[in-house]
C-alpha positions as CSV (number, residue, x, y, z in Angstrom):
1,X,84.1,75.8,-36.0
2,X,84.7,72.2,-36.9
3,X,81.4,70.7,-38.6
4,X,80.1,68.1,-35.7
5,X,79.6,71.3,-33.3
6,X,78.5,73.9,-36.0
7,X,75.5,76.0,-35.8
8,X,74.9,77.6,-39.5
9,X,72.6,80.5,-37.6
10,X,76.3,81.7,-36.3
11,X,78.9,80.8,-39.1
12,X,76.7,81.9,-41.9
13,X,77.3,85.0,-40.0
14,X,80.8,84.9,-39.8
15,X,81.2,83.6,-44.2
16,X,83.7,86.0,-46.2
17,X,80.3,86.9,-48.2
18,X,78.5,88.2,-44.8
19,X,81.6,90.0,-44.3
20,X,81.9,91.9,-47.3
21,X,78.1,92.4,-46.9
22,X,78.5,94.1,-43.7
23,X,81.8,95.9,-45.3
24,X,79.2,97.5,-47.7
25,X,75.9,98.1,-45.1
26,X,78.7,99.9,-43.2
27,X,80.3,102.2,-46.4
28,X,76.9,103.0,-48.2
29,X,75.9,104.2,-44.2
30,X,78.8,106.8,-43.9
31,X,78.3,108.0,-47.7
32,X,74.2,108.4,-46.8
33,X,75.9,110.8,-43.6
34,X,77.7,112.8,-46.3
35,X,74.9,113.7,-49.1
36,X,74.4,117.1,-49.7
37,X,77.6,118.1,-48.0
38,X,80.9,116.7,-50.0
39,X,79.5,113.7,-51.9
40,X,76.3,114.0,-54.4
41,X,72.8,113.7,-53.5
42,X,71.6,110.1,-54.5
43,X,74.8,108.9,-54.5
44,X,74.9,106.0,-51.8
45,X,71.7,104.6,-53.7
46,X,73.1,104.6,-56.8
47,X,75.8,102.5,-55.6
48,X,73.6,100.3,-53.5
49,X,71.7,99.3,-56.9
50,X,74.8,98.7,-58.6
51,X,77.3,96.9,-56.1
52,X,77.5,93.3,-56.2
53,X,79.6,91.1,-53.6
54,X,82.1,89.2,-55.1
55,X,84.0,86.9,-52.9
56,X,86.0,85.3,-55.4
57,X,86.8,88.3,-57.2
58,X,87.9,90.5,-53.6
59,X,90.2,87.2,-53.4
60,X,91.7,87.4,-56.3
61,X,92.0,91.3,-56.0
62,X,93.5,90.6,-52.8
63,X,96.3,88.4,-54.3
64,X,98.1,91.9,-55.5
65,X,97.1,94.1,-53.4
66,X,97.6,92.1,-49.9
67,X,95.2,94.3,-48.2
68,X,91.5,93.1,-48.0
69,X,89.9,96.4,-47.5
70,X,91.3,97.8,-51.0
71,X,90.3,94.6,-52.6
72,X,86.9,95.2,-51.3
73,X,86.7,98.7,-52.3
74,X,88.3,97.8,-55.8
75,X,86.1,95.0,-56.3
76,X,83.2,97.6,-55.7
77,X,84.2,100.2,-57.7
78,X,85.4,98.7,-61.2
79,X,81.9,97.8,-61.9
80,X,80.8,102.1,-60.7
81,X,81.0,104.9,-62.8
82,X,83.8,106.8,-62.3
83,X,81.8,109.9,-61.1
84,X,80.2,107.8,-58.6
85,X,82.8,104.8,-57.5
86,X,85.5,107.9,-56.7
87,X,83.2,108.6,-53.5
88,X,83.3,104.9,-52.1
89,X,85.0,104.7,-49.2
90,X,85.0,108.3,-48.8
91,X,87.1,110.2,-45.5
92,X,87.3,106.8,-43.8
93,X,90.3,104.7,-43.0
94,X,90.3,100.6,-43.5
95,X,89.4,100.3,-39.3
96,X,86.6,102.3,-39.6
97,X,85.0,99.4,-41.7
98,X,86.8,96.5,-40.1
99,X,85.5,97.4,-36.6
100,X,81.7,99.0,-37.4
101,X,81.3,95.7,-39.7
102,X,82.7,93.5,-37.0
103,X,80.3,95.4,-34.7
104,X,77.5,94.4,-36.8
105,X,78.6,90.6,-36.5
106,X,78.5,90.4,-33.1
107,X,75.1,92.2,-33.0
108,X,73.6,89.5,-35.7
109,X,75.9,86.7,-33.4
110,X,73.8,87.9,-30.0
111,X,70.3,88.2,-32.1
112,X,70.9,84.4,-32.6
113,X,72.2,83.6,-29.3
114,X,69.9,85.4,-26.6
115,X,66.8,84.2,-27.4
116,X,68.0,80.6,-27.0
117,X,69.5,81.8,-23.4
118,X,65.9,82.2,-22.6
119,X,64.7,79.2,-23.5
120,X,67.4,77.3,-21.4
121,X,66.1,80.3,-18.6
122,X,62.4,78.8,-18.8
123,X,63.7,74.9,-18.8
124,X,66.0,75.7,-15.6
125,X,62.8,76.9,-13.9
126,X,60.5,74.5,-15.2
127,X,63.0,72.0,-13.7
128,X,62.9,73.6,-10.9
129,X,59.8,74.4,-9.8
130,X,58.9,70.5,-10.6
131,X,61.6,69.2,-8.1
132,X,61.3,71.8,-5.5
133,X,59.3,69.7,-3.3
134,X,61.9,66.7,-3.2
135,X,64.3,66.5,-0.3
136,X,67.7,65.3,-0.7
137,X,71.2,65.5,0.3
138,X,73.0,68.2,-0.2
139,X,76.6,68.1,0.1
140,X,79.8,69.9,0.6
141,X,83.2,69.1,-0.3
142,X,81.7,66.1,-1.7
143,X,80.3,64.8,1.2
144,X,77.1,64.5,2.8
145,X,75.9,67.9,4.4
146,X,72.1,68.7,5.1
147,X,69.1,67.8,3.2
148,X,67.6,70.4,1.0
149,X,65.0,70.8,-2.1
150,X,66.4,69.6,-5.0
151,X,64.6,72.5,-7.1
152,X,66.2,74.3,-4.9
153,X,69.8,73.0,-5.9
154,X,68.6,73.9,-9.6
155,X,67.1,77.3,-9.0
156,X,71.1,78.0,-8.2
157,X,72.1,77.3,-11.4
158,X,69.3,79.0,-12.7
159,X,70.3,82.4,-10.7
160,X,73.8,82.3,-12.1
161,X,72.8,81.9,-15.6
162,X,70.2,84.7,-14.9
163,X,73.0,87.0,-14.3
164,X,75.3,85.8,-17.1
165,X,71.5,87.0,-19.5
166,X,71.8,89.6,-17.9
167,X,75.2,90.8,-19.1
168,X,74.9,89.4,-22.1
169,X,71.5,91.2,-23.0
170,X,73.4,94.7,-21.2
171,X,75.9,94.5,-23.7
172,X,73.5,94.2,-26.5
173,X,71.9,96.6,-25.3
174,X,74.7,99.1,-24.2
175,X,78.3,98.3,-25.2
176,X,77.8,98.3,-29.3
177,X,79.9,100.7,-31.3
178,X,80.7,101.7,-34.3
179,X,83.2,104.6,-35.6
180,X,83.7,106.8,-38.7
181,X,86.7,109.0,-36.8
182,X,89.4,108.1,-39.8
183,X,92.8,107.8,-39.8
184,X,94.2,107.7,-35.8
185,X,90.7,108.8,-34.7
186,X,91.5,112.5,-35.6
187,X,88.4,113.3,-37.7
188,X,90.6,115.1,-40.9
189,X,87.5,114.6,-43.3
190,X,85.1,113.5,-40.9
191,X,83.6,114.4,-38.1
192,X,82.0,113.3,-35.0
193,X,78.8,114.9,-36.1
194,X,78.6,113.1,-39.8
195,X,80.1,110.0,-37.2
196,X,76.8,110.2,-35.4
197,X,74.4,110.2,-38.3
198,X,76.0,107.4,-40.1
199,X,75.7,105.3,-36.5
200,X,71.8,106.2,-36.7
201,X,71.6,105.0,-39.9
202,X,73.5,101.3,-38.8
203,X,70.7,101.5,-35.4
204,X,74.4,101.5,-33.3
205,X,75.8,104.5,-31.3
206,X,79.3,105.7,-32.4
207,X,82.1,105.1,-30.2
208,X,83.1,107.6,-28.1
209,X,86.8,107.9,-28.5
210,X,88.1,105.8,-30.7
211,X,91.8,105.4,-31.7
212,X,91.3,104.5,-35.2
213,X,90.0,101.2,-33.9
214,X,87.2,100.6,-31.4
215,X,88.8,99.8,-28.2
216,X,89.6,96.2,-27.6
217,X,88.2,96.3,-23.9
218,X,84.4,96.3,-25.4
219,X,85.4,92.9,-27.0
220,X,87.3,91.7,-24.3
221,X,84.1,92.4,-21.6
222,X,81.7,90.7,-24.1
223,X,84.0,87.9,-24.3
224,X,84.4,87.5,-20.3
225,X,80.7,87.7,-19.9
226,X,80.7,84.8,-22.4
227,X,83.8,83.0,-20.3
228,X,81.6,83.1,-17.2
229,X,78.7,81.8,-19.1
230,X,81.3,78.7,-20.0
231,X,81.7,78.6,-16.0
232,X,78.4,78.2,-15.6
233,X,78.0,75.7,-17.9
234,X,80.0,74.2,-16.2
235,X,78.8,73.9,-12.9
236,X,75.9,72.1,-13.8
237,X,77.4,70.1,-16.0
238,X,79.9,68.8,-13.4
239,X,76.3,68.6,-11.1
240,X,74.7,66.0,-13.3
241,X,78.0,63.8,-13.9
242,X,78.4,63.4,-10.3
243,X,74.6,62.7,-9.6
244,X,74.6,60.7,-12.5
245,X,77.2,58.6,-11.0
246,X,76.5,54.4,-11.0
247,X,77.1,55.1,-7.1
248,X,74.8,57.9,-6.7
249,X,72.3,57.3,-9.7
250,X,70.3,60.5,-8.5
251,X,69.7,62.2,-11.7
252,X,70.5,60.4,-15.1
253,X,70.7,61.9,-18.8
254,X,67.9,61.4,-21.3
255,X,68.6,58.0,-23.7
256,X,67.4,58.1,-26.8
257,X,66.3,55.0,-28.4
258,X,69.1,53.6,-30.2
259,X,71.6,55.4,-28.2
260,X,74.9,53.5,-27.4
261,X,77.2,53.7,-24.0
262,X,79.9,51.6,-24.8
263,X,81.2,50.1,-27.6
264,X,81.7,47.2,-25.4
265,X,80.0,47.3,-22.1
266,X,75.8,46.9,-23.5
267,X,75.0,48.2,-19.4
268,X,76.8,51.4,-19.9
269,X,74.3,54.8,-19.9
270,X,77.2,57.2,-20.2
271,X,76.8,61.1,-18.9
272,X,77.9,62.3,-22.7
273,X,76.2,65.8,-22.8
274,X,77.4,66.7,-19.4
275,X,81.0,65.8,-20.3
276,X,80.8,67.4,-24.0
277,X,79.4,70.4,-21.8
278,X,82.4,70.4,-19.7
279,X,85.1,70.3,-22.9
280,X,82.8,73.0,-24.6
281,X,82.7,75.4,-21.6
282,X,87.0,74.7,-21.4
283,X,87.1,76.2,-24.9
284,X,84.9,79.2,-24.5
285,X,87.1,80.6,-21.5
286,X,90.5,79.9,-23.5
287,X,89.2,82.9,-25.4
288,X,89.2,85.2,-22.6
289,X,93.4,85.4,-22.3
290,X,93.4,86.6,-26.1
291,X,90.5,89.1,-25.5
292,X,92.5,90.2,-23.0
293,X,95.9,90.5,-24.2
294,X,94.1,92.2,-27.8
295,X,93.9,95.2,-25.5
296,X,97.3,96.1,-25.8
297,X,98.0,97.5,-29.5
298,X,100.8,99.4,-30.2
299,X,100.0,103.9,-29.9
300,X,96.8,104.5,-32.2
301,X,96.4,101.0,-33.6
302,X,97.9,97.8,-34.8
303,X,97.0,94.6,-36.0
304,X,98.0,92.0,-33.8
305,X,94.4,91.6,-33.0
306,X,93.1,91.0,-35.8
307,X,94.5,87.8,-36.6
308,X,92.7,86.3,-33.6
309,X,89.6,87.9,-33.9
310,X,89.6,86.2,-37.3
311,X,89.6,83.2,-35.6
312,X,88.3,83.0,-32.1
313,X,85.3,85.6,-32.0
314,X,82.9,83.0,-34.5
315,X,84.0,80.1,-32.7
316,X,83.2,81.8,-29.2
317,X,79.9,82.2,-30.7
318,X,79.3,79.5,-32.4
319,X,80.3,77.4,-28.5
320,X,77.8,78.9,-27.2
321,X,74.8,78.7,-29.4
322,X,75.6,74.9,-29.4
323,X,76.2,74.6,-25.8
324,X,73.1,76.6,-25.1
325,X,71.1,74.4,-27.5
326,X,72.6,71.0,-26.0
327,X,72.3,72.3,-22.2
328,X,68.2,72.8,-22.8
329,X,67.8,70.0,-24.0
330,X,69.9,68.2,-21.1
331,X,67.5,69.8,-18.7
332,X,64.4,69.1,-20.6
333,X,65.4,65.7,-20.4
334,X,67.0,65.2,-17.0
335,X,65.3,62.3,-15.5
336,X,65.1,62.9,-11.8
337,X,65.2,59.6,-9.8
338,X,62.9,60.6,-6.7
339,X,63.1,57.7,-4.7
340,X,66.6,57.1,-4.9
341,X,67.3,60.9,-4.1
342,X,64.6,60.6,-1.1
343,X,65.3,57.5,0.2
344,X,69.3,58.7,0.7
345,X,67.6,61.6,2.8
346,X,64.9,59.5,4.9
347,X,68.0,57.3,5.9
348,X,70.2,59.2,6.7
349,X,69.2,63.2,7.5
350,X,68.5,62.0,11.4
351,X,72.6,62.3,12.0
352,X,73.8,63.8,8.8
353,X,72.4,67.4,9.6
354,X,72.8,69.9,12.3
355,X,69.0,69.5,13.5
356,X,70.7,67.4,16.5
357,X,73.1,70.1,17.5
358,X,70.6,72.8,17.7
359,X,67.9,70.7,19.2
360,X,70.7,69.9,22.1
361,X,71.4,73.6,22.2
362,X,68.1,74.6,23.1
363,X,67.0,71.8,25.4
364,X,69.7,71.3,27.4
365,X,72.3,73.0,29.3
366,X,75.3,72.2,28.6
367,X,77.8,74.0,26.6
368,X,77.5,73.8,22.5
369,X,81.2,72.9,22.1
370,X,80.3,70.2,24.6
371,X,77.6,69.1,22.3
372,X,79.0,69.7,18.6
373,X,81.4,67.2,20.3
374,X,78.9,64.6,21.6
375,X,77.1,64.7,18.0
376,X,80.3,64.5,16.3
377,X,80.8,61.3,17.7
378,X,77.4,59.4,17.7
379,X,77.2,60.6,14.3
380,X,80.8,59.2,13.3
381,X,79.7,55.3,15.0
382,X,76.3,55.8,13.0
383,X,78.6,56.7,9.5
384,X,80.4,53.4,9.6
385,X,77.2,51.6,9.2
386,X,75.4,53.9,7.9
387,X,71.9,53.3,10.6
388,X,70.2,56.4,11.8
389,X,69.5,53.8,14.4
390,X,73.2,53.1,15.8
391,X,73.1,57.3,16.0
392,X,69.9,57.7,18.2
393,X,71.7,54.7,20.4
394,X,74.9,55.8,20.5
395,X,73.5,59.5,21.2
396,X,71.2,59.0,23.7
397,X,73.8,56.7,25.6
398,X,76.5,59.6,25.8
399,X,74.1,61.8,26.8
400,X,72.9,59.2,30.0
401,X,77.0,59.6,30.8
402,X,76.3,63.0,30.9
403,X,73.3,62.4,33.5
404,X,70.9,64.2,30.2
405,X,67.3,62.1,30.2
406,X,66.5,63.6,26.8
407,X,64.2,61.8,24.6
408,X,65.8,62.4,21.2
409,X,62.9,62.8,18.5
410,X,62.9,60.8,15.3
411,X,61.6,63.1,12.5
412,X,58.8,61.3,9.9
413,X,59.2,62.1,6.4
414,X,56.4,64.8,6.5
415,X,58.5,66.5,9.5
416,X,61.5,66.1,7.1
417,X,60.4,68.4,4.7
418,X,58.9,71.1,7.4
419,X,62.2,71.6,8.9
420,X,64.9,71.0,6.1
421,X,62.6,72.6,3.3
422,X,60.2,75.6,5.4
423,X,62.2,78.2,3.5
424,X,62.5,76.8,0.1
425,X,59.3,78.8,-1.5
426,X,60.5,82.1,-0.1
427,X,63.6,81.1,-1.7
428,X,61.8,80.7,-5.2
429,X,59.8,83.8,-4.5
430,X,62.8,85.9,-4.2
431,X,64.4,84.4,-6.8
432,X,61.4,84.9,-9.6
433,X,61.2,88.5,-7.9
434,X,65.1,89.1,-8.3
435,X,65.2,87.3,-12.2
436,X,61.5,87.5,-13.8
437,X,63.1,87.1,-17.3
438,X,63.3,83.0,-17.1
């Protein structure tokens, strides 16, 4: 993770010195499973009090040895008594610390990230709730639809990200493994029972078949979860840039005092968080395509995972704290322009809706394709001008043709919101009811 976007809570987790920490939480677990049986009483203590992590020195090892998990182990055991350092690393194989330690990672990685989920939860409610009451346009393929409640068009967003928490806390819950199985996942001085006691020592259950490595499909869920969370972001980041739009000007970003658009242009109140947003959320779902290929290793194992894992897996998490964090604080400060959101829907909801249509439908007789086509075009003359007026006239006078003597009612604002926005609270109640965690 490159330093402008880097959140120390994640790459601390992800230092060569956490590492080798979790390297060592994860050996002295498996030689506290095999006390009293093969290895001394005492003895993973004894080494706990001694060991010492070393980064520098595991480098250095690693220079000769080209293999990190010997250096690790050396580095350990030159500074043990030889009666007590011969046990270290006992009846494992080098995957069965790579992949519990990594294990651990991730565990720490979601401890940091979840709880931030839930604040952008509360925020996206908050937000909500406030607006819910506001009418304004909604709009499909980019164009004026039907009004709706604004909160309303939040609480969406909110829904989705409810789900992606969800997932994300599931897997927390759930989908964590670790595995002491040994070379090729045959158990030859193991076994799944001293597996299962060193995987209640760690607080993590033991993988249920492993093939000397813990199958890359738990990674590659975890990291699609996280992909869809990038979609979500997303969404609503795209939302805001187009409401924040100089010809829309719905919504706008919070400005912080001092804050600069434009190098050049003074007027310029730039949408910057939703468009960093929209580049971070492109990055966390190029990860998915390498989760997903990692799934395919040659037999029992390989390492052409690893390599990427290196990589990708703290900057996946790392994304999304800092998206996560930057998001909130988007939606804390979203300024919500009300009259310029209200006024588009008091102008303009008399022909932009299908209110007409079904009015027609049940006051009249004539046929609805009849009508839909009748609408269509009052409300056409009434676009090019953009006057609910022109509508009502040109309506009314294709009706006459017709021999209809309808009056056509002219909704007030209070009438607005009682037809376009009567459902809206039963919306929210089955939404809270559906998603209590936000």
């Amino acid at each position: 993770m490159i330093s402008r976007y880097e959140r120390k809570e994640i790459s601390n987790i992800w230092t060569e010195k956490n590492k080798f920490q979790t390297y060592l939480e994860v050996e002295l677990a498996i030689l506290k499973s095999l006390e009293g049986t093969r290895v001394p009483k005492g003895t993973s203590d004894a080494i706990k009090e001694s060991a010492k992590i070393n980064v520098e020195r595991i480098l250095e090892i690693e220079k000769e040895t080209k293999h990190d998990i010997i250096a690790f182990c050396s580095s350990i055991t030159e500074n043990l008594e030889p009666e007590i350092g011969k046990f270290f690393h006992f009846g494992v194989t080098s995957s069965d610390i790579i992949d519990s330690s990594l294990t651990l990672q991730i565990k720490q990685s979601l401890e940091q990230i979840l709880p931030e989920f839930k604040k952008l939860l509360s925020s996206l409610l908050k937000r909500a709730e406030e607006s819910k009451e506001i009418p304004t346009i909604g709009r499909s393929h980019g164009m004026f639809a039907e009004p709706m409640s604004f909160g309303q068009k939040l609480l969406g967003h909110y829904s989705e990200f409810c789900r992606r928490y969800q997932e994300l806390n599931d897997y927390y819950q759930n989908d964590l493994r670790v595995q002491f199985s040994g070379a090729v996942g045959n158990y030859t001085i193991l076994t799944p029972e001293l597996e299962a006691i060193a995987a209640k020592e760690l607080g993590i259950l033991p993988e249920e078949h492993s093939t000397q490595v813990i199958p890359r499909d738990r990674i590659a869920k975890l990291i699609s979860i996280i992909s869809l969370t990038g979609s979500a972001i997303e969404r609503i980041a795209v939302e805001i840039r187009h409401l924040h739009r100089s010809d829309v000007g719905e919504v706008f970003e919070g400005f912080a005092k001092g804050q600069k658009g434009s190098s050049t242009m003074p007027h310029k109140k730039n949408p910057i968080s939703g468009e960093n947003l929209t580049g971070m959320a492109r990055m966390l779902r190029s990860h998915l395509s390498v989760a997903l290929d990692n799934i395919v290793l040659w037999h029992e194992r390989d390492i052409s995972h690893s390599s990427t894992e290196r990589m990708y897996l703290p900057d996946s998490f790392g994304i999304l704290l800092y998206s996560l964090k930057r998001l909130n604080s988007t939606v804390e400060n979203l300024v919500i322009n009300e009259e310029a959101i209200t006024n588009r829907v008091y102008e303009n909801c008399t022909y932009l809706s299908s209110y007409y249509l079904h009015h027609l439908i049940e006051n009249t007789n004539f046929k609805r394709d009849e009508l839909y086509t009748l609408v269509q075009q009052a409300s056409f003359q009434a676009s090019k001008t953009q006057s609910a007026e022109i509508f009502h006239k040109s309506l009314q006078s294709l009706l006459s043709e017709k021999g209809e003597k309808l009056e056509l009612p002219i909704p007030t604002r209070d009438e607005i919101k009682n037809i376009f926005l009567k459902s809206t609270n039963k919306v929210f109640e089955r939404v809270r009811k559906s998603y209590p965690q936000g």
